[in-house]
SESE-386344 format. One line per field, with one value per residue: residue in one letter; x, y negated, z of N, C-alpha, C in turn; residue number from 1. Coordinates in steps of 0.2 Angstrom, whole numbers, plus 5000, padded with zeros to 4 digits. Each point is the difference from the previous one (the first is absolute). Last residue first. Layout:
BEGIN
type = A; ...
n.px = X; ...
n.py = Y; ...
n.pz = Z; ...
ca.px = X; ...
ca.py = Y; ...
ca.pz = Z; ...
c.px = X; ...
c.py = Y; ...
c.pz = Z; ...
seq = NUM; ...
END
This chain:
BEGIN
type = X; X; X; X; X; X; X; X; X; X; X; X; X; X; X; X; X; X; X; X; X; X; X; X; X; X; X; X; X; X; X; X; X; X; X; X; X; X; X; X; X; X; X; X; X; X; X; X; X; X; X; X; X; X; X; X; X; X; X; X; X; X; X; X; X; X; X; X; X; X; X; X; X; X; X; X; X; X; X; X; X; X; X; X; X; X; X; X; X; X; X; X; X; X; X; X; X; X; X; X; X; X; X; X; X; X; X; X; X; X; X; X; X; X; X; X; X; X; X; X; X; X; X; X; X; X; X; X; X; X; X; X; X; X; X; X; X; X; X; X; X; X; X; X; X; X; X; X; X; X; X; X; X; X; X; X; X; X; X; X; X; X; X; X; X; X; X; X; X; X; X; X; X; X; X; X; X; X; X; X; X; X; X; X; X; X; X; X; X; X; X; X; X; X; X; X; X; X; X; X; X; X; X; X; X; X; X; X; X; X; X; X; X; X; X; X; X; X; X; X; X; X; X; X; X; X; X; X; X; X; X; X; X; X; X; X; X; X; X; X; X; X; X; X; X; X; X; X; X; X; X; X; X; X; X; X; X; X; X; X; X; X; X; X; X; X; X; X; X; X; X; X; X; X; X; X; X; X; X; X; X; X; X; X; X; X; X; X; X; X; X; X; X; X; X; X; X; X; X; X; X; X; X; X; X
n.px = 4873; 5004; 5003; 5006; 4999; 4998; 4984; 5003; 5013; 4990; 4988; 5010; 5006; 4984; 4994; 5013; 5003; 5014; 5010; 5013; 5015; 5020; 4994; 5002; 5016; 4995; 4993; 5014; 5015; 4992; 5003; 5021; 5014; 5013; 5003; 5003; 4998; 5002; 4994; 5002; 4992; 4994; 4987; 4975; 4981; 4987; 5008; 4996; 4980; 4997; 5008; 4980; 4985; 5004; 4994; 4976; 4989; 4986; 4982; 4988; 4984; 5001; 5017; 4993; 4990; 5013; 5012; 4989; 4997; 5018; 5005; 4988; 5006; 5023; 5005; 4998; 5014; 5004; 5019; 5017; 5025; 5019; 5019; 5018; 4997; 4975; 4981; 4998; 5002; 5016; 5028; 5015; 5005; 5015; 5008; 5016; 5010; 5002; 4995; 4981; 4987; 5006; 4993; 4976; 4996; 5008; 4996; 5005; 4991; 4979; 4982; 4972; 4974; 4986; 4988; 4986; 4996; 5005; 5008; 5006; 4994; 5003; 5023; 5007; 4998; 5012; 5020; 4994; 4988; 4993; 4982; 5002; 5025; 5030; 5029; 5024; 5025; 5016; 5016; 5015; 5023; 5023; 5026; 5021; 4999; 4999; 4981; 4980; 4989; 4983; 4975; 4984; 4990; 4984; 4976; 4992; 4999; 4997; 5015; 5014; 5017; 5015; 5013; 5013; 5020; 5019; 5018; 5018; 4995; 4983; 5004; 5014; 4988; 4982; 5010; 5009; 4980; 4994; 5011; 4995; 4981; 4996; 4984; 4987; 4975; 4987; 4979; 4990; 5007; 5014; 5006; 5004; 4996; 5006; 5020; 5021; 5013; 4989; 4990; 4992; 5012; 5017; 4995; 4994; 5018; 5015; 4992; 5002; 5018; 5004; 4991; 5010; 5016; 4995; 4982; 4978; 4984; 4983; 4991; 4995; 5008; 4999; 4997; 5005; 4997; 4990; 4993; 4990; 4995; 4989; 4999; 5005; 5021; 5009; 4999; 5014; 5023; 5000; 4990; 4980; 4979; 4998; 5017; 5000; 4984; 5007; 5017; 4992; 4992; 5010; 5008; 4987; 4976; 4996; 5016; 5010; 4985; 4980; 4983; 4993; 4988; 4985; 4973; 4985; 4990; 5013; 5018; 4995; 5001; 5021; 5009; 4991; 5007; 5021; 5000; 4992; 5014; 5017; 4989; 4993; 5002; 5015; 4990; 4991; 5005; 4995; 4985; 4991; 4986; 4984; 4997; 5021; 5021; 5028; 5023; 5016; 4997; 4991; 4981; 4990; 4978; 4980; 4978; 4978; 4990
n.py = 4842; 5012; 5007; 5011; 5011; 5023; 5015; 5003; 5017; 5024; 5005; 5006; 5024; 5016; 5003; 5012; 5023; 5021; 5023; 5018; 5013; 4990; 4993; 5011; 4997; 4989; 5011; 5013; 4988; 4996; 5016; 4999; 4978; 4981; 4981; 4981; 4998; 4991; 5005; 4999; 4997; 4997; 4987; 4997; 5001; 5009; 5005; 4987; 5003; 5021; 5000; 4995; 5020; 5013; 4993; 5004; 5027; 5021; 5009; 4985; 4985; 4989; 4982; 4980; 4983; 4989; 4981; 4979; 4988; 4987; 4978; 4983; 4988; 4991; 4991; 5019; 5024; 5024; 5003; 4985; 4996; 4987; 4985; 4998; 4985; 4993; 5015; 5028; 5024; 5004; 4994; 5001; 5012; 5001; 5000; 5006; 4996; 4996; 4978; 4987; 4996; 4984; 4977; 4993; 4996; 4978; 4977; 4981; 4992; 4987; 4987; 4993; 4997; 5001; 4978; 4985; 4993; 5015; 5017; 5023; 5018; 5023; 5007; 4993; 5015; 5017; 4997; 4994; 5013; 5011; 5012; 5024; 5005; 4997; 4991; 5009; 5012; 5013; 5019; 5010; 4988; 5007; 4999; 4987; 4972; 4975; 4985; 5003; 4985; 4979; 5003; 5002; 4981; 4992; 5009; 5003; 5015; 5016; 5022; 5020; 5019; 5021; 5025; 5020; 5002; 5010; 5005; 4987; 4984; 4986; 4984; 4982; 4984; 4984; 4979; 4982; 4985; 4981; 4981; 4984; 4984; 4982; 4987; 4988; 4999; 5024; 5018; 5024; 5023; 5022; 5030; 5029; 5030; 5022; 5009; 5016; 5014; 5003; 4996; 4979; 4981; 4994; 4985; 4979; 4984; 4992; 4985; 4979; 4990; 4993; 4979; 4977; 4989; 4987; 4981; 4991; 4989; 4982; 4992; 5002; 5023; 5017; 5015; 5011; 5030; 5027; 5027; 5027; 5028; 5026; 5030; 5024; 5004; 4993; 5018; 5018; 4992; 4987; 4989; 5001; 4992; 4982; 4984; 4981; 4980; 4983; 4985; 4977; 4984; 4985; 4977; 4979; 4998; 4997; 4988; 5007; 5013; 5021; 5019; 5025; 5019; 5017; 5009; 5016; 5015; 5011; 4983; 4987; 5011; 5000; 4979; 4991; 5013; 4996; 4984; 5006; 5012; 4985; 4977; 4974; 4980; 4995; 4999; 4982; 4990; 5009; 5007; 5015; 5007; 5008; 5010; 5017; 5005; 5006; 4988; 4993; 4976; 4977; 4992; 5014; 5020; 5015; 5022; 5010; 5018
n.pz = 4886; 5021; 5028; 5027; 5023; 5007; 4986; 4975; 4994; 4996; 4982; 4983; 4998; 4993; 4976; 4985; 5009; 5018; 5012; 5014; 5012; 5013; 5023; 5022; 5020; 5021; 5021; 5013; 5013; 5020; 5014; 5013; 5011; 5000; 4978; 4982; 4970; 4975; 4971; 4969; 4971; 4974; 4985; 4995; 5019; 5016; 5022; 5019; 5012; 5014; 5024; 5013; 5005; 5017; 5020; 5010; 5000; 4990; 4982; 4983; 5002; 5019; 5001; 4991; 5013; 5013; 4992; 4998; 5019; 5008; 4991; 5009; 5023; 5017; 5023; 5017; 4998; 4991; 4984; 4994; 5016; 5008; 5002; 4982; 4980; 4992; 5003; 4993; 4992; 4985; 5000; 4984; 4974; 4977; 4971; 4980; 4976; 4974; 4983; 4994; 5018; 5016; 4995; 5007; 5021; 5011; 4996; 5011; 5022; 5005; 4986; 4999; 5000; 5015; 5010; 4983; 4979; 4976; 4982; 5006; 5013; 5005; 5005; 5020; 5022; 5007; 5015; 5022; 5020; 5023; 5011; 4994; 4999; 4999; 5001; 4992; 4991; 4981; 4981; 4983; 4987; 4986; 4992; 5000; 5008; 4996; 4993; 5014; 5021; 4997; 4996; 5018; 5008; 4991; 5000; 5025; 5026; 5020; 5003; 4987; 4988; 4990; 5002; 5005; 5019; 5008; 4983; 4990; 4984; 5005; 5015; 4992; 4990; 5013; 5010; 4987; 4994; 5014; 4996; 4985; 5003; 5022; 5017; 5016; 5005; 5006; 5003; 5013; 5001; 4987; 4995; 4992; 4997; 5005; 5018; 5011; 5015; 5024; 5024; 5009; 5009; 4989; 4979; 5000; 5001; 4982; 4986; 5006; 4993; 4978; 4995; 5008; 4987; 4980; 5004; 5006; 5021; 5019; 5026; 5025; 5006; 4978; 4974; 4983; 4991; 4999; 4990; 4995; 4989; 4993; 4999; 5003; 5006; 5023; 5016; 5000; 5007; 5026; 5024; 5019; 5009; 5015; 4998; 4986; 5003; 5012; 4994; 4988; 5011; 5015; 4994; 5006; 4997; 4978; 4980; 4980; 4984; 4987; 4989; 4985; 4982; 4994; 5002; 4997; 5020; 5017; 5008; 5018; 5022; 5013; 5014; 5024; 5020; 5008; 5017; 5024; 5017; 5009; 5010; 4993; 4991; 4981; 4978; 4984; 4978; 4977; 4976; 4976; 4977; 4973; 4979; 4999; 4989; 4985; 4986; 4983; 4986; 4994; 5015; 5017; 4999; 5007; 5010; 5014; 5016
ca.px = 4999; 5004; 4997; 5004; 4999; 5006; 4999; 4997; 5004; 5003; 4995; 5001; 5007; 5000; 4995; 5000; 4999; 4995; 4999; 4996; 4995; 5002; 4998; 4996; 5003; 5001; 4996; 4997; 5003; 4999; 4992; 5000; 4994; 5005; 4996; 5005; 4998; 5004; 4999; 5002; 5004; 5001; 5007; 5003; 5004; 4995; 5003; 5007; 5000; 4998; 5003; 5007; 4997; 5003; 5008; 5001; 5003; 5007; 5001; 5004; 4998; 4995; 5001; 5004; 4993; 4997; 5005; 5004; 4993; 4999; 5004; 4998; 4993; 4997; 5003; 4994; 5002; 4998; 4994; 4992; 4996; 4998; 4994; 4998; 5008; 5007; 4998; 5002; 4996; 4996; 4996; 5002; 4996; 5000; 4996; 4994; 5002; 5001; 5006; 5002; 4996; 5003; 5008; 5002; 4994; 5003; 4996; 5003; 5004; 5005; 5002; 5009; 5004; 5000; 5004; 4997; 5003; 4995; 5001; 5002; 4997; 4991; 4999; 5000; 4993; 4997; 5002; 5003; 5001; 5003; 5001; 4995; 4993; 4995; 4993; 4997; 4996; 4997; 4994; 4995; 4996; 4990; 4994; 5001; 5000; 5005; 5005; 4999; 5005; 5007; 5004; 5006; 5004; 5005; 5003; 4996; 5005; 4997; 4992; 5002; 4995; 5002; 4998; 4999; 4993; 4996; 4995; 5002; 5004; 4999; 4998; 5002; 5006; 4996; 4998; 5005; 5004; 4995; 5002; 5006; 4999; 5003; 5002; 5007; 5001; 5006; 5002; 4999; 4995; 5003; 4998; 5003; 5001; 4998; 4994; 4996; 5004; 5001; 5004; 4995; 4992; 5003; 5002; 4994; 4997; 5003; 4998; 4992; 5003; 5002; 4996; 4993; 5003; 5002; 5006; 5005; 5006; 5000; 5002; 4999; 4995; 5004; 4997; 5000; 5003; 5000; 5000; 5002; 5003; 5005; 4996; 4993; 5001; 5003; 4994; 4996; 4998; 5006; 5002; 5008; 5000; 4993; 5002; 5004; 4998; 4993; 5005; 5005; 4995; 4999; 5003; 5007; 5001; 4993; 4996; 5006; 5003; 5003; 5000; 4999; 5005; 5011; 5002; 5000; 4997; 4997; 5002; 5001; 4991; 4998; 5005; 4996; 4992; 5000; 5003; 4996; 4995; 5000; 5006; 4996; 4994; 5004; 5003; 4998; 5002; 5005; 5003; 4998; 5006; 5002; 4998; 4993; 4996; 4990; 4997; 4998; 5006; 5004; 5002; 5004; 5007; 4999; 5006; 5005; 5000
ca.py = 4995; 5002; 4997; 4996; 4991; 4999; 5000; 4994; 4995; 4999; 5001; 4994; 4996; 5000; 4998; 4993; 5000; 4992; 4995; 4995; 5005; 5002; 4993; 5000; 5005; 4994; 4998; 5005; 5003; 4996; 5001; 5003; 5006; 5007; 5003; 5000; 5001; 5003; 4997; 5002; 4995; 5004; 5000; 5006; 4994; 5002; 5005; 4997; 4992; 5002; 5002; 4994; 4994; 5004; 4999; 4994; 4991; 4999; 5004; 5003; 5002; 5004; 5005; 5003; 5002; 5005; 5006; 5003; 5003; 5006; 5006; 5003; 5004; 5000; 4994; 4996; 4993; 5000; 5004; 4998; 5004; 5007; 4995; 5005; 5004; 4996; 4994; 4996; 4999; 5001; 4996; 4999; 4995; 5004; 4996; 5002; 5001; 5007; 5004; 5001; 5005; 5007; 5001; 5001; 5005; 5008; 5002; 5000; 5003; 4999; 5004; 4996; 5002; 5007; 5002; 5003; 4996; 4998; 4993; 5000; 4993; 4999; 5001; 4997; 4994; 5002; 5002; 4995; 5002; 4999; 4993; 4998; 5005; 5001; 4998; 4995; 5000; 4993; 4999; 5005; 4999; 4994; 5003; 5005; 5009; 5002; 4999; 5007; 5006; 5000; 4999; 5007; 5002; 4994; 5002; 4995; 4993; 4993; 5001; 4994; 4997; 4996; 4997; 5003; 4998; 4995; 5007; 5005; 5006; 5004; 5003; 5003; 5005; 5008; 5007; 5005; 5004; 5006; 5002; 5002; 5006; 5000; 5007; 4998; 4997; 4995; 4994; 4990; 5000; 4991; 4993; 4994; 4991; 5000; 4999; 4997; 4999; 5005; 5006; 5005; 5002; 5002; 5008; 5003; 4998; 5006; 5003; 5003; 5000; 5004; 5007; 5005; 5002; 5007; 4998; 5003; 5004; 5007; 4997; 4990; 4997; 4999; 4996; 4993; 4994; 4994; 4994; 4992; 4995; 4995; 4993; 5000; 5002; 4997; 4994; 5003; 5001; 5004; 4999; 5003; 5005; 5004; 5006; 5008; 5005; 5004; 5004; 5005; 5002; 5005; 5006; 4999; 5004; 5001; 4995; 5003; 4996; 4996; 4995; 4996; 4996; 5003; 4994; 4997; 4997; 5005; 5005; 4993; 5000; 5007; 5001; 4997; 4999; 5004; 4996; 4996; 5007; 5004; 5003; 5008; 4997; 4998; 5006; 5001; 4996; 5003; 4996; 4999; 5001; 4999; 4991; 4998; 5001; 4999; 5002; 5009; 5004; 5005; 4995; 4992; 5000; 4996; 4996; 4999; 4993
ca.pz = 4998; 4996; 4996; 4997; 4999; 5002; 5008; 5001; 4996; 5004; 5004; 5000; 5000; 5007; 5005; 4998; 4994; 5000; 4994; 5001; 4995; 4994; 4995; 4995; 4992; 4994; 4994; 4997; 4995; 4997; 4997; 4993; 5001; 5003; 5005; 5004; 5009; 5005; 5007; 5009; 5006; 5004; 5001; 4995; 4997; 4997; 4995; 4997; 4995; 4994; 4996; 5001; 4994; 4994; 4999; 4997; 5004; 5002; 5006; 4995; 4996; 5003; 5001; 4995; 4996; 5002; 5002; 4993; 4999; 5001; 4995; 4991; 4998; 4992; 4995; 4999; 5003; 5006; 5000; 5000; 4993; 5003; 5004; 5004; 4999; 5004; 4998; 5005; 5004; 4997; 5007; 5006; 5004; 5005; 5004; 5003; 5007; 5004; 5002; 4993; 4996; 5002; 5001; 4991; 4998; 5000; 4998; 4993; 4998; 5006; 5000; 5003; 4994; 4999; 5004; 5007; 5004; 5004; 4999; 4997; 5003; 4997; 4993; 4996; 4999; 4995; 4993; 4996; 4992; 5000; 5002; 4997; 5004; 4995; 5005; 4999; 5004; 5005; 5006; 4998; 5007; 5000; 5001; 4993; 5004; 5004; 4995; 4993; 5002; 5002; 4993; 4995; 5004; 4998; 4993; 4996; 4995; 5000; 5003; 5004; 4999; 5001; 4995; 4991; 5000; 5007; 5002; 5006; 4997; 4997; 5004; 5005; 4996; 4999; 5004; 5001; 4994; 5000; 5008; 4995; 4998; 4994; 4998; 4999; 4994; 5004; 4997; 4995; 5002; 5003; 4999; 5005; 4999; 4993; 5001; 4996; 4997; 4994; 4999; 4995; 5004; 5008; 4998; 5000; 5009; 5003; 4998; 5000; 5009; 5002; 4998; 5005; 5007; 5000; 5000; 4994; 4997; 4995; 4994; 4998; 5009; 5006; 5007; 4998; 5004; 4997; 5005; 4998; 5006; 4999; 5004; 4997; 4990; 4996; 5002; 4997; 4992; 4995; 4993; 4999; 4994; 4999; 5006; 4998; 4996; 5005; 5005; 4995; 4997; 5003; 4998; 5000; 5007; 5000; 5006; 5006; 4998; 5005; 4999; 5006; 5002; 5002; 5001; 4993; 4994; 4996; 4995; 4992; 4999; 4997; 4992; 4994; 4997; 4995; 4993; 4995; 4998; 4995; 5001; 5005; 5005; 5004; 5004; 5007; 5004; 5007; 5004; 5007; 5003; 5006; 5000; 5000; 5007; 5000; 5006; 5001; 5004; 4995; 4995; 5002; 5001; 4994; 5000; 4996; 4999
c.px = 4993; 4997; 5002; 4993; 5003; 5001; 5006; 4996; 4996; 5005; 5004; 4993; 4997; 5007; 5002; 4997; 5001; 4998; 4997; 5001; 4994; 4996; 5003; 4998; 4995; 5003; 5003; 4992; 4997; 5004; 4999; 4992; 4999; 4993; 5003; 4997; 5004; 4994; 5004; 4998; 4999; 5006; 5004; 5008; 5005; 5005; 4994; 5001; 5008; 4998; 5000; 5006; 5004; 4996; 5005; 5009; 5001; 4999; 5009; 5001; 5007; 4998; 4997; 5003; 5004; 4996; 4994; 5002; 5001; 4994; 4998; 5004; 4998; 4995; 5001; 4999; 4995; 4999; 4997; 4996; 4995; 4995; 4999; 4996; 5000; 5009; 5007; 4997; 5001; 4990; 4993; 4996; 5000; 4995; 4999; 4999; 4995; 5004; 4999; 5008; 5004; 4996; 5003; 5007; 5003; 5000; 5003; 4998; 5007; 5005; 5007; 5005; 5006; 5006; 5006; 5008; 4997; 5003; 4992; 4999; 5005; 4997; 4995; 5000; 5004; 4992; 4996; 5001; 5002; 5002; 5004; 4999; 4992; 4993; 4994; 4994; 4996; 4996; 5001; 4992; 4996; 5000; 4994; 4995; 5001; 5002; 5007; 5011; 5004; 5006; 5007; 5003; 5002; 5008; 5008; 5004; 4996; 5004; 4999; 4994; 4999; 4991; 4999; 4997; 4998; 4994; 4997; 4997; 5003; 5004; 4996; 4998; 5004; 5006; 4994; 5000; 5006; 5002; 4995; 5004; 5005; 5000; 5004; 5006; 5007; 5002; 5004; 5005; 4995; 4991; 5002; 4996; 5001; 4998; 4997; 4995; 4998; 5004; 4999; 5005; 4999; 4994; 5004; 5002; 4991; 4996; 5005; 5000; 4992; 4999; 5004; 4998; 4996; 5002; 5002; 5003; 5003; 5006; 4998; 5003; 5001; 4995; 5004; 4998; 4999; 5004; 5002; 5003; 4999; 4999; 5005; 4997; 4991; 4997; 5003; 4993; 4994; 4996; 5007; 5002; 5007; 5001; 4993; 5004; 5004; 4997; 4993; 5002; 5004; 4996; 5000; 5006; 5009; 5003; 4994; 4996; 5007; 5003; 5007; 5003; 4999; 5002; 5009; 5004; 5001; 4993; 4995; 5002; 5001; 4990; 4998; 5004; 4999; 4993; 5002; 5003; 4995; 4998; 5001; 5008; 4996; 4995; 5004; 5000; 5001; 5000; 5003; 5007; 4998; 5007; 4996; 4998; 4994; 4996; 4994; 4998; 4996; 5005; 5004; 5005; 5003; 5009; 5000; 5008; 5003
c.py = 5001; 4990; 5001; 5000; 4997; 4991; 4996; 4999; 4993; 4992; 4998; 4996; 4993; 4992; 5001; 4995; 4991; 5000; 4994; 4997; 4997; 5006; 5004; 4996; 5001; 5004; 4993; 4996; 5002; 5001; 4996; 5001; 5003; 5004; 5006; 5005; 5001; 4997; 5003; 4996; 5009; 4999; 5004; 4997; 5006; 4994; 4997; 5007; 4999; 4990; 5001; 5001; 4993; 4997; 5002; 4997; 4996; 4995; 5002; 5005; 5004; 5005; 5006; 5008; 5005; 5004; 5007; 5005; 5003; 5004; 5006; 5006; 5003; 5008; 4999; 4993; 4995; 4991; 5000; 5006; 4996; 5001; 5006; 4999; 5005; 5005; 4997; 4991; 4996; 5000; 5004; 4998; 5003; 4997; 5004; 4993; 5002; 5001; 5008; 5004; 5001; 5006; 5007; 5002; 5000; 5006; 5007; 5006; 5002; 5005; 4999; 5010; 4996; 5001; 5008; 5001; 5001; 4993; 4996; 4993; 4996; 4994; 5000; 5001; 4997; 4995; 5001; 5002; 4993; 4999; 4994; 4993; 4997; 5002; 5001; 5000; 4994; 5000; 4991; 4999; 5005; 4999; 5000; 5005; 5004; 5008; 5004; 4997; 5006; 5006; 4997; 5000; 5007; 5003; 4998; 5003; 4998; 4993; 4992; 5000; 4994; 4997; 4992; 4992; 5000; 4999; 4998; 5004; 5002; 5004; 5006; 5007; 5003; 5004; 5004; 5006; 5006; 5005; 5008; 5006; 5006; 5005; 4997; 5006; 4996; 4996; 4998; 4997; 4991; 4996; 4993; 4993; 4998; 4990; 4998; 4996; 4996; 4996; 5002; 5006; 5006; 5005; 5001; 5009; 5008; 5001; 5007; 5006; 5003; 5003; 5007; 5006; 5004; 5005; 5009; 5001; 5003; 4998; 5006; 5000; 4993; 4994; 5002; 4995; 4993; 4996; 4996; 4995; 4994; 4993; 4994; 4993; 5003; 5000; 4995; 4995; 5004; 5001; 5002; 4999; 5002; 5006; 5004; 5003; 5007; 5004; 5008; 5007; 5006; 5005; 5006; 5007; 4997; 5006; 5004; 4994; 4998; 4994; 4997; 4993; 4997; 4995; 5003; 4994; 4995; 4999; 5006; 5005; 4996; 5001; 5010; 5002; 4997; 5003; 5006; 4996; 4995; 5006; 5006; 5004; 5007; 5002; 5001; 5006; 5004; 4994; 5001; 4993; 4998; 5001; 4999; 4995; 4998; 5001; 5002; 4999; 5006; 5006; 5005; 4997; 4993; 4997; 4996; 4997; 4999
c.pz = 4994; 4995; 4991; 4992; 4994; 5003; 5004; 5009; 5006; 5001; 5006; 5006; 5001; 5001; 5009; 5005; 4998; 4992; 5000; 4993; 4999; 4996; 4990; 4995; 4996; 4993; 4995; 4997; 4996; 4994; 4996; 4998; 4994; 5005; 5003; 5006; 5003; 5007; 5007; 5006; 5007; 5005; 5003; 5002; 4994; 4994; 4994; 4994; 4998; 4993; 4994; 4996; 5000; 4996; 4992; 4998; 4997; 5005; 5005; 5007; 4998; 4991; 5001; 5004; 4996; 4998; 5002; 5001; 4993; 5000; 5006; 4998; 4992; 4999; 4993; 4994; 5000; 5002; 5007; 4999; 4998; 4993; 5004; 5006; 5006; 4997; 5003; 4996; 5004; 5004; 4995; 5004; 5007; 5008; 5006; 5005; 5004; 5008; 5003; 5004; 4993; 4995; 5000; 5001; 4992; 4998; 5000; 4997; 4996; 4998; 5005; 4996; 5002; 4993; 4998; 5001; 5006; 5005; 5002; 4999; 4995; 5001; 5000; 4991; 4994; 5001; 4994; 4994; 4997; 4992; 4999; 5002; 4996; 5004; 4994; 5005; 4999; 5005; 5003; 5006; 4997; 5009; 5000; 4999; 4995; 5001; 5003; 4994; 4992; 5003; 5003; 4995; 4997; 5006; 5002; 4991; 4997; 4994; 4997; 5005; 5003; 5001; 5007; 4998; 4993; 5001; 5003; 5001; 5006; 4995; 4995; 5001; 4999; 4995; 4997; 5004; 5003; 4996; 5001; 5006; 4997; 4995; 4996; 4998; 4999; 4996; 5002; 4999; 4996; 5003; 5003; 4996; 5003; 4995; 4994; 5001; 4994; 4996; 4994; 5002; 4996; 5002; 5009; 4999; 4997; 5005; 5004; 5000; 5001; 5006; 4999; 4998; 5003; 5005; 4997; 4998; 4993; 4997; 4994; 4994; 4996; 5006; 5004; 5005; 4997; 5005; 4997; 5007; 4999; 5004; 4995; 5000; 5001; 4991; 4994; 5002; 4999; 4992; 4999; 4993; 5001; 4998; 4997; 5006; 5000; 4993; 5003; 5004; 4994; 4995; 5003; 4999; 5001; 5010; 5004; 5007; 5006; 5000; 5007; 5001; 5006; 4998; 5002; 5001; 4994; 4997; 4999; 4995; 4992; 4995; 4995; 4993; 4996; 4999; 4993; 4992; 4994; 4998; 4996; 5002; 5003; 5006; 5006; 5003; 5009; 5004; 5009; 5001; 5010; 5005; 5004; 4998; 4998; 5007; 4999; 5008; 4999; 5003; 4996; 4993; 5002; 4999; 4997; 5000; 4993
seq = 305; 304; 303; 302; 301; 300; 299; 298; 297; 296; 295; 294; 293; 292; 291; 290; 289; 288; 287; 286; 285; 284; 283; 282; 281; 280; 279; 278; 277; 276; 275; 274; 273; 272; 271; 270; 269; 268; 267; 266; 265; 264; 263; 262; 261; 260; 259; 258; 257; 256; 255; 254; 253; 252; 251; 250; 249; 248; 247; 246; 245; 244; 243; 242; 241; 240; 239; 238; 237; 236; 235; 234; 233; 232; 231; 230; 229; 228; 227; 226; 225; 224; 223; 222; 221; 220; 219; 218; 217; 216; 215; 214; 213; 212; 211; 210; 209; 208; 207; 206; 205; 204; 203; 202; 201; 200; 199; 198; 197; 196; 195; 194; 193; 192; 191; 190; 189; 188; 187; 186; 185; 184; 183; 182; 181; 180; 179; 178; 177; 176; 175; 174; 173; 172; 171; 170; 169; 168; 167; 166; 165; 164; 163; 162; 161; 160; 159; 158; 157; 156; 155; 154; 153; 152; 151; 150; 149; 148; 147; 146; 145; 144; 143; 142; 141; 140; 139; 138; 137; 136; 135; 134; 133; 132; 131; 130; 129; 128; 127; 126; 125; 124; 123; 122; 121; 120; 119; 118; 117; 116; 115; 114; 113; 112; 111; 110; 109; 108; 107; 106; 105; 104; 103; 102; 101; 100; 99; 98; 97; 96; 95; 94; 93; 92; 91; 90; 89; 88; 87; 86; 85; 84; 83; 82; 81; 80; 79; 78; 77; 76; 75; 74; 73; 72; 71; 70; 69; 68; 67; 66; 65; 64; 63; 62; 61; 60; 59; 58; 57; 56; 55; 54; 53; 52; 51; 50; 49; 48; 47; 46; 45; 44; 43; 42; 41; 40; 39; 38; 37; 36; 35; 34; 33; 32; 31; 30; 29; 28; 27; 26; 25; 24; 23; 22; 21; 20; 19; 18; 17; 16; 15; 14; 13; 12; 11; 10; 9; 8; 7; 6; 5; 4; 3; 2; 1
END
């Protein structure tokens, strides 16, 4: 698989990462099936957060794999806190108290990125600062990132951090593209050119924050899939026709749309089937050419101006 590095940091993974939401959900001969299967195709960041199975999820990974130093130092870690039961968090207190509660679960003494889940817009930034300064002259945690933020909102945290953000999580799928409908709709008055952003995609591109896309197969915010989904006939008849010609799944052409983006955006899958793994890793030897990319775009319903 190819590699790509996470923003200005010495992390280097695949580019493809796995998300854990839903490992909590197998049991352990199968939950080390999938993690063992992700690593021997190229896939070594793992995606978690302290919310995800109410921090089972965490716990059900690294019994799986028995996590000691020599598993530990082939794979890198990420998590995430902020999401509490009706409110979000920032609080230095929480993100401490996360960040202990997650290194417990994981069984390891670091965590290579830590991210600030959604948005607390009763964030004090000055608070946050202290706990990534805390936490990362203790060892705790190498590097720093956020999810679902906006320019405006990291640029606030950045006044503060003595560290880059190296990652932003963002809702990115081919059905799914705000970010990138309104730079082709530029001082237009359709719908397409509302900039809802603040024009994140640029942002993270001139800052060197990877873009880390979520729900990559999925419509809606976690509605379900549209692959297969009667519901979107074109872009799947696309998927297919593209698949049946690159001799892959439609799945891995869905991927290969997010990798073929020069921001070299990370797709975090959340799939605890390792076949389905396995074709989506193809994706990473998939070249889409101009023409297929925007081909696909426009299956999607979206209209170019």
């Amino acid at each position: 698989m190819n590699k790509i590095k996470l923003g200005r940091s010495d992390l280097e993974v695949g580019e493809i990462s796995l998300g854990c939401m839903r490992i909590n959900g197998l049991n352990q001969k199968d939950a080390a099936h999938v993690i063992e299967n992700a690593m021997e195709l190229g896939v070594d960041l793992f995606d978690h957060a302290d919310i995800y199975g109410k921090g089972k999820s965490e716990e059900v990974f690294a019994d799986a794999i028995n996590m000691n130093d020599d598993v530990r130092e082939k794979m890198k870690l990420q998590t995430k806190c902020g999401i509490r039961d009706g409110y979000f968090d920032f609080s230095k207190e929480h993100i401490l108290e996360s960040v202990e509660g997650s290194l417990r679960r994981l069984k390891t003494d670091y965590i290579d990125s830590y991210l600030l889940h959604r948005p607390d817009v009763l964030m004090e930034p000055e608070e946050v600062a202290e706990a990534f300064t805390t936490l990362k002259e203790s060892g705790k945690v190498r590097y720093f990132g956020v999810s679902n933020q906006n320019p405006m909102q990291m640029e606030l945290l950045k006044k503060y951090l003595k560290d880059d953000l190296i990652v932003n999580q963002l809702q990115l799928s081919v059905v799914h593209t705000p970010m990138i409908d309104s730079g082709f709709n530029v001082n237009m008055m359709n719908d397409p050119a509302v900039v809802r952003d603040s024009n994140v995609l640029e942002y993270c591109r001139l800052n060197d924050i990877t873009i880390q896309a979520w729900s990559p197969f999925q419509h809606g915010m976690i509605e379900g899939p549209f692959i297969g989904n009667d519901a979107f006939p074109d872009v799947n008849a696309k998927l297919q026709e593209l698949a049946e010609k690159k001799d892959v799944t439609d799945t891995a052409i869905a991927t290969a749309w997010i990798l073929r983006h020069p921001a070299n955006i990370q797709p975090v899958v959340g799939t605890m089937n390792p076949q389905r793994l396995k074709d989506i890793a193809e994706a990473s030897h998939i070249e889409l050419t101009r023409q297929e990319w925007y081909e696909l775009y426009r299956a999607a319903g979206n209209e170019l101006p």
